[in-house]
Structure formats: structure tokens, C-alpha cells
Rosetta silent file (secondary structure, phi, psi, omega in degrees, C-alpha in Angstrom):
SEQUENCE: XXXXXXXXXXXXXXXXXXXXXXXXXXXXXXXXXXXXXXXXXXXXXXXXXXXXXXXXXXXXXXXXXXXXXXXXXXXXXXXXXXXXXXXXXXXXXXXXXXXXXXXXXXXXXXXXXXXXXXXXXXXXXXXXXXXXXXXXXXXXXXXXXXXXXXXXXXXXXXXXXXXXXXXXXX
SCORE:     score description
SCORE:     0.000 S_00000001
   1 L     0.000  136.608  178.707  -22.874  -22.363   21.507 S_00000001
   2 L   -49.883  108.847  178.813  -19.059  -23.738   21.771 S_00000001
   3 H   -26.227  -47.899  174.240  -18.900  -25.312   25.082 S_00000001
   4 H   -73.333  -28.909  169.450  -15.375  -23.210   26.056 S_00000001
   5 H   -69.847  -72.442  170.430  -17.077  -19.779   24.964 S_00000001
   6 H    -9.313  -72.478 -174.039  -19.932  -21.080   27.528 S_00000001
   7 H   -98.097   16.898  146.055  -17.564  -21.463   30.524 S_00000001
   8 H   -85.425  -25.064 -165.409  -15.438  -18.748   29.574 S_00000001
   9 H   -74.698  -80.734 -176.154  -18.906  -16.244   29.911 S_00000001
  10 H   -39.073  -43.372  168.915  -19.646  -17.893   33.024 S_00000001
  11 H   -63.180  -27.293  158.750  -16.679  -17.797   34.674 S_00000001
  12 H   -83.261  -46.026  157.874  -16.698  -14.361   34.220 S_00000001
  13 H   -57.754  -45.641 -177.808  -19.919  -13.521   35.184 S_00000001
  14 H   -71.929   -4.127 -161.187  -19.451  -15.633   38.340 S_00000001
  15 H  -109.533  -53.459  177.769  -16.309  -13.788   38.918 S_00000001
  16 H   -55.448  -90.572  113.160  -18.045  -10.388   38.081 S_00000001
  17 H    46.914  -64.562 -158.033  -21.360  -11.694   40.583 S_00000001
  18 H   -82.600  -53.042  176.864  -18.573  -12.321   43.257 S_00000001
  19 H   -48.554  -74.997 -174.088  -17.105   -8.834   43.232 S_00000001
  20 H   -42.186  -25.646 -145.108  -20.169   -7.211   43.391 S_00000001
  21 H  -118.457  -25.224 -178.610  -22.115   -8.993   45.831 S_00000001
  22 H  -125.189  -45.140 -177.288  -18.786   -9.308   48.824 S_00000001
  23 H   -61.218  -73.339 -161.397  -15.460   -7.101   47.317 S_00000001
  24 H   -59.495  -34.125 -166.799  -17.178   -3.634   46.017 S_00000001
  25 H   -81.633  -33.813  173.433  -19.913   -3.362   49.207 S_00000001
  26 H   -58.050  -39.554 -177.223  -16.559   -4.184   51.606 S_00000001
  27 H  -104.027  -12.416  160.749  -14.731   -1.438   50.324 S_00000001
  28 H   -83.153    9.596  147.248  -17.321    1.146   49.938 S_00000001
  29 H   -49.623  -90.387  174.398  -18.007    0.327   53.425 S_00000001
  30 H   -33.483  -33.945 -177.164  -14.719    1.028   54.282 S_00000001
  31 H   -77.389  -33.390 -169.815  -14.709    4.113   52.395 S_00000001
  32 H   -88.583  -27.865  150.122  -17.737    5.452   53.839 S_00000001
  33 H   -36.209  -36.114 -176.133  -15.922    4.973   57.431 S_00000001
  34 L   -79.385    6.676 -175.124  -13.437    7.490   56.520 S_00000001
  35 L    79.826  -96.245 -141.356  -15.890   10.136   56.327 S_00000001
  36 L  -100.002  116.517 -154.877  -16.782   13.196   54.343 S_00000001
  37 L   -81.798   -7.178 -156.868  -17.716   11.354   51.097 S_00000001
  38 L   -67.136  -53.257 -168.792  -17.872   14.791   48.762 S_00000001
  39 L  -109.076   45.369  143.620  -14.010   14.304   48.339 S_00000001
  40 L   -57.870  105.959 -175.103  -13.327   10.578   49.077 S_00000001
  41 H   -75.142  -43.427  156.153  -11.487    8.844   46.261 S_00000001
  42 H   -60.439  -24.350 -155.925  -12.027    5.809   47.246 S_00000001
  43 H   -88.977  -27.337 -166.315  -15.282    5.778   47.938 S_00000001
  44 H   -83.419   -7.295  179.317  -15.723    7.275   44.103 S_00000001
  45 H   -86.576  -32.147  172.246  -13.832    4.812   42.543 S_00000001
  46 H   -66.248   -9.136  167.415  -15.779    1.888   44.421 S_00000001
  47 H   -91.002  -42.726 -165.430  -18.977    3.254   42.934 S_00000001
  48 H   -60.574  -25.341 -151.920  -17.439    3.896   39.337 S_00000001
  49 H  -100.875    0.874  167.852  -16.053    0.145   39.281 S_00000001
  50 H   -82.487  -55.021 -163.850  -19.824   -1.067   40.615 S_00000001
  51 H   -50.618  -34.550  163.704  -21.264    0.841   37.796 S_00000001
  52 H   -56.406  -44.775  155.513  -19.129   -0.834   35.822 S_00000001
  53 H   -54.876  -20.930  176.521  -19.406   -4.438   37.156 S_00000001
  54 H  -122.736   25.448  118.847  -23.087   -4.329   36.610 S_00000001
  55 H   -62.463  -47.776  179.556  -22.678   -3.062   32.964 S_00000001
  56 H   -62.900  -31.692  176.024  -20.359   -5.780   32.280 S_00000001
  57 H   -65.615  -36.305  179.786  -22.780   -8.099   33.614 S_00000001
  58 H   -75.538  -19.927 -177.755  -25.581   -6.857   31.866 S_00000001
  59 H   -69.199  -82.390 -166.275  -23.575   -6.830   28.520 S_00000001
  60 H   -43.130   -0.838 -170.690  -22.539  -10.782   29.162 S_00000001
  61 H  -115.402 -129.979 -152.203  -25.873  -12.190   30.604 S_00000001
  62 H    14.007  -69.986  153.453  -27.127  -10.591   27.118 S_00000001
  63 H    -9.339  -88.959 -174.417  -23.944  -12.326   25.446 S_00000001
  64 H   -56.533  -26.547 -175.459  -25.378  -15.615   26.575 S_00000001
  65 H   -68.931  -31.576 -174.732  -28.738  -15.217   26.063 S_00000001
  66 H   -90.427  -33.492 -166.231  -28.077  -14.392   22.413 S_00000001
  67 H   -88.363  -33.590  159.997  -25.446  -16.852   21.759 S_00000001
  68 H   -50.202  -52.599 -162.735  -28.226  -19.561   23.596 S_00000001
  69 L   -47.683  -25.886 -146.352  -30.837  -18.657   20.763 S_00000001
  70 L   -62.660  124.294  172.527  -27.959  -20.055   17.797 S_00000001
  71 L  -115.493  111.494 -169.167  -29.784  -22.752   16.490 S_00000001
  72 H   -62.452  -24.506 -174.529  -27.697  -24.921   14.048 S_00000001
  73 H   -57.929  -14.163 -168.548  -30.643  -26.276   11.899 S_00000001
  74 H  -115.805   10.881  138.580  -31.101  -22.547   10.838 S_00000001
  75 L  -118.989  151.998 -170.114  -27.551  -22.292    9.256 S_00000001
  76 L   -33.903  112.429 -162.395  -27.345  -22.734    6.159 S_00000001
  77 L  -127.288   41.263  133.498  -25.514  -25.422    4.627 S_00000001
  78 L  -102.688  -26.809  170.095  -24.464  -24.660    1.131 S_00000001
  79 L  -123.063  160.158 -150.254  -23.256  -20.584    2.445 S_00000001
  80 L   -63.134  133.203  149.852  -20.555  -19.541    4.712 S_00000001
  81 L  -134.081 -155.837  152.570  -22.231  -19.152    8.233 S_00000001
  82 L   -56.987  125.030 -170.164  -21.103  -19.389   11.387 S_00000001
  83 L   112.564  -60.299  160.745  -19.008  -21.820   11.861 S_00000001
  84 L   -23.162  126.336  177.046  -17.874  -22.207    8.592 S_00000001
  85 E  -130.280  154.327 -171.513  -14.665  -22.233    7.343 S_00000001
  86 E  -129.041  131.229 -166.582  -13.777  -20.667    4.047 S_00000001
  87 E   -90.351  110.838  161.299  -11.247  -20.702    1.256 S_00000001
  88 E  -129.803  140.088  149.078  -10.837  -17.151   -0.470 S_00000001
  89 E   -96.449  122.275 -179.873   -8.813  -15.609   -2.948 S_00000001
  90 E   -68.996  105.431 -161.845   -7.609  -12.334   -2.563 S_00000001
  91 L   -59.642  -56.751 -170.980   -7.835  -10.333   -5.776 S_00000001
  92 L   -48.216  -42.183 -171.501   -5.962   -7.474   -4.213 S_00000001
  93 L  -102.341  -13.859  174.977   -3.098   -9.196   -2.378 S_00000001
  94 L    63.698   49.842  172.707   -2.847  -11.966   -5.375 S_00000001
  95 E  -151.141  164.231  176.274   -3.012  -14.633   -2.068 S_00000001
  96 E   -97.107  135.241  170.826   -5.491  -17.467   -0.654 S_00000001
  97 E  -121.246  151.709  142.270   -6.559  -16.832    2.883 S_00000001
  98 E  -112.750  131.861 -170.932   -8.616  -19.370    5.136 S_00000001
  99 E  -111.299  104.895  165.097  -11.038  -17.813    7.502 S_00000001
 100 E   -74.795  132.403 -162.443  -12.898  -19.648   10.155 S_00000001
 101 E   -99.961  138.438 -173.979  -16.259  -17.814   10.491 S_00000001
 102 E  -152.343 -175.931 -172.988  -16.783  -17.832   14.699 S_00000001
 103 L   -82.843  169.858 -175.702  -18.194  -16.127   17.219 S_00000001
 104 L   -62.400  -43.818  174.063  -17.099  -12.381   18.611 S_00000001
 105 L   -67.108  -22.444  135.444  -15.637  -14.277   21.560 S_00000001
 106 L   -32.147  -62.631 -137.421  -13.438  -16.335   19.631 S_00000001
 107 L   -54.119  131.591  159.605  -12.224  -14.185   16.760 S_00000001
 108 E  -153.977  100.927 -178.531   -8.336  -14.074   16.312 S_00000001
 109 H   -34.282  -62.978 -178.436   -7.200  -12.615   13.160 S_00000001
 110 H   -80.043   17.029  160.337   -3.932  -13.920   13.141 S_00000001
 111 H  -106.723  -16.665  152.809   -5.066  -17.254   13.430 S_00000001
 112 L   116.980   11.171  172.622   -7.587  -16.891   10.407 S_00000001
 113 E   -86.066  118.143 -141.949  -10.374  -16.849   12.912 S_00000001
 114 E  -119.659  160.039  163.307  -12.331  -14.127   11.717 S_00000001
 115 E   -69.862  139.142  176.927  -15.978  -12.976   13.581 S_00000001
 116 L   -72.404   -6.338 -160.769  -19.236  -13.166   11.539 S_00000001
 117 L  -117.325   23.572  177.030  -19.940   -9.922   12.812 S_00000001
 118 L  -111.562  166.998  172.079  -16.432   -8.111   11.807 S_00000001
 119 H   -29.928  -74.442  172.653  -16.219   -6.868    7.869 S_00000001
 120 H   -17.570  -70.621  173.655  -14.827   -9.840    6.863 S_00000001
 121 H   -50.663  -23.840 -175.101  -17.708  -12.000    8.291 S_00000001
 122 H   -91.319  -57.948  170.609  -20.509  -10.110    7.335 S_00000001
 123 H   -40.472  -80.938 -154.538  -19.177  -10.293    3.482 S_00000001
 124 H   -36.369  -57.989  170.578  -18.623  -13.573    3.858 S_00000001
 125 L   -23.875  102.081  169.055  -21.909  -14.763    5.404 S_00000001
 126 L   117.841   -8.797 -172.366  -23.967  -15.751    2.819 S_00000001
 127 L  -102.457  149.935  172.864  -21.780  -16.467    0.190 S_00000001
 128 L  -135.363  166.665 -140.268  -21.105  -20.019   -1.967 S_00000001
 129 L   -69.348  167.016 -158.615  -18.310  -21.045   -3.566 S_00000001
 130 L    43.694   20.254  174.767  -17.554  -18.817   -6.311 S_00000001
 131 L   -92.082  165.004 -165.730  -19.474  -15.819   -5.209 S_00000001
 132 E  -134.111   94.931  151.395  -17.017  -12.645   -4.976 S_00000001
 133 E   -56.289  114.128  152.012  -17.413  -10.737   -1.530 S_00000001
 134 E   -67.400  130.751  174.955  -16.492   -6.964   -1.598 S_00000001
 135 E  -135.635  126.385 -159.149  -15.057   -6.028    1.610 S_00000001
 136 E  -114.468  115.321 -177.609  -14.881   -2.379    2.624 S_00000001
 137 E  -134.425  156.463  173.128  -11.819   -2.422    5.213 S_00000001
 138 L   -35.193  -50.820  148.631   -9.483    0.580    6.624 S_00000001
 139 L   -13.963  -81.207  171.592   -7.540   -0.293    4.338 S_00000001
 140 E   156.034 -172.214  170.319   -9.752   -0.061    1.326 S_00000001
 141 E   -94.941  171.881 -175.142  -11.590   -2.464   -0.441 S_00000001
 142 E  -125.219  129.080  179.234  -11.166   -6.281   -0.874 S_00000001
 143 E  -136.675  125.651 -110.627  -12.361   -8.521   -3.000 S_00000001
 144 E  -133.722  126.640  164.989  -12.468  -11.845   -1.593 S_00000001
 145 E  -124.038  137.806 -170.782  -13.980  -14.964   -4.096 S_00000001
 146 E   -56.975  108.801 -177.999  -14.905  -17.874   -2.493 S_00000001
 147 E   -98.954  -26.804  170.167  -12.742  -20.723   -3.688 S_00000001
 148 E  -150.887  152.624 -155.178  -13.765  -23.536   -0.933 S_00000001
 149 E  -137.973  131.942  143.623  -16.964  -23.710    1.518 S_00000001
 150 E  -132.522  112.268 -177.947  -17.075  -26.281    4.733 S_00000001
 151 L   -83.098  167.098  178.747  -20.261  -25.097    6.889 S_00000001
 152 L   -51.887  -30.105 -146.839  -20.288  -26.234   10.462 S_00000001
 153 L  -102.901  -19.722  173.007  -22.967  -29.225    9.061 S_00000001
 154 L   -96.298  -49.967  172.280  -19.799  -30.718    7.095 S_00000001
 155 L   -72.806    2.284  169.482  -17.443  -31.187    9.947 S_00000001
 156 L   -99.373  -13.921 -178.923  -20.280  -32.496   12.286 S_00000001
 157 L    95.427  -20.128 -163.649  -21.134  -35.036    9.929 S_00000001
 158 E  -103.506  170.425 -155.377  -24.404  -34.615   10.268 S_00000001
 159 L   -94.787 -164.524  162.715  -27.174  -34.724    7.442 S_00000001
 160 L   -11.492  -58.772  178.982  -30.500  -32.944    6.664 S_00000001
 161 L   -71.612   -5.363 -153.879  -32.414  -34.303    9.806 S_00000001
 162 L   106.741  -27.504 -155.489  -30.121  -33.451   12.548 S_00000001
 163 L  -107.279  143.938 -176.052  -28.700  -36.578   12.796 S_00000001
 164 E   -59.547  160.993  170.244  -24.711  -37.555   12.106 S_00000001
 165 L   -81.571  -63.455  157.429  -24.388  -39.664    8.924 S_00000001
 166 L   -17.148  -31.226  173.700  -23.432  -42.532   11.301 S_00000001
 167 L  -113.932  -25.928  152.376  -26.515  -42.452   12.822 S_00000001
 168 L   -48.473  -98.168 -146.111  -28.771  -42.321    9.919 S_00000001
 169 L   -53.196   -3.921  151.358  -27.333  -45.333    8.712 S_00000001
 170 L   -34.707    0.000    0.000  -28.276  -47.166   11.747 S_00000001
């Protein structure tokens, strides 16, 4: 997992953690001082934003847990995976795009960082150069052929074994 996705999840969780455990019980405290709780607005909004803080938490503790499992030896390294970055031509638009294949937490479109898990990414995934992705978008479809493939495994350097080319050659 990217180190800065890492301590962005944590810092929110610990942020998230912190509300819950000293802000939200202080003010439904307070709320429950003011008495008759049937119509208290306060008191109902300090429960709705707990239910919420311990959804968000449960989504992101999830987040990490899934984003721990990514094991690089198990992508691929001849097709686009995560990680990846990819040269396509757009049949439709008659233009070359580059797309960095990333994580959900990442993803910024107008930077060509695209999600594995948004249309784009899911076409892509899986594909080697010269393969032709169909991509079903609001738009309509797109059909995107792979013109140049760098997997995550080319810009670390490293070979087959795990190991950097640098250090094989040790």
C-alpha cells in the first residue's frame, strides 16, 4: 500500500476515534442536560453524527485491511494492474491518453490518475499492449487500445524474485 494513502487512512481514523471517544459523548451529555430528549435537536444530531462516525470507521478500518492484503508479487507484470501506467489510444476521440492505474484513494481524473476499480480501470486491468479495451461510460462506449504498458514491477526495478535489478546483480 502507498505509504501517503496509509497515513492519510490513519489520520483519519485517528481523527474519527478522537471524536467519538471525547467530542460526540461531551455533547450528547450536554444535550441530555437540557432535558426532554423526544424533541431535542441537538441531542438528535449528536446521535446521527455518532452513527455516522462509526460507519465511517468501519468503512476505513475495512479500507485498510483490504488495501494491507495487496501483495505486489501477485500483479502481473506483462498486464495493466495496479499501479500501472498505460498508454491508450482513443478510437473515439482520435487522441492518446495516459492513465495511471491507482488506488480508489488516489484517483484524479484530471490528472490521468484513473482507479482500477472505476470503468476505465476495470477495462484496463488485464490488458497488454495491443489489446483493445471496450469501455461502457455515461457517455457511451470507448474503445481504448493499449499502445504502451509500464506495470508497477518496471518502475521498481525489480525482477522476477522480488529483488531490484541492482540487487540481483550483487
Amino acid at each position: 500500500m502507498p505509504e501517503h494513502i496509509k497515513k492519510q487512512l490513519l489520520d483519519e481514523i485517528k481523527t474519527l476515534e478522537h471524536e467519538l471517544a471525547y467530542e460526540l459523548p461531551a455533547e450528547i451529555k450536554k444535550a441530555v442536560a437540557m432535558g426532554d430528549l423526544s424533541e431535542n435537536a441537538e441531542y438528535h444530531m449528536a446521535k446521527q453524527r455518532q452513527d455516522f462516525v462509526n460507519a465511517r470507521l468501519g468503512q476505513l478500518k475495512r479500507r485498510m485491511a483490504e488495501l494491507s492484503l495487496v501483495n505486489l508479487a501477485n500483479i502481473p507484470r506483462d498486464k495493466a494492474g495496479f499501479g500501472s501506467t498505460v498508454v491508450v489510444y482513443d478510437a473515439t476521440k482520435d487522441e492518446e491518453f495516459v492513465y495511471r492505474l491507482v488506488t480508489s484513494e488516489e484517483s484524479d481524473v484530471a490528472k490521468g490518475l484513473i482507479s482500477t476499480t472505476s470503468p476505465i480501470g476495470r477495462g484496463l486491468v488485464g490488458k497488454r499492449v495491443g489489446d483493445v479495451a471496450t469501455i461502457v461510460t455515461p457517455n457511451g462506449k470507448r474503445q481504448l487500445e493499449i499502445l504502451k504498458l509500464t506495470t508497477i514491477h518496471d518502475e521498481t526495478g525489480e525482477n522476477g524474485d522480488g529483488q531490484s535489478a541492482a540487487q540481483a546483480t550483487q
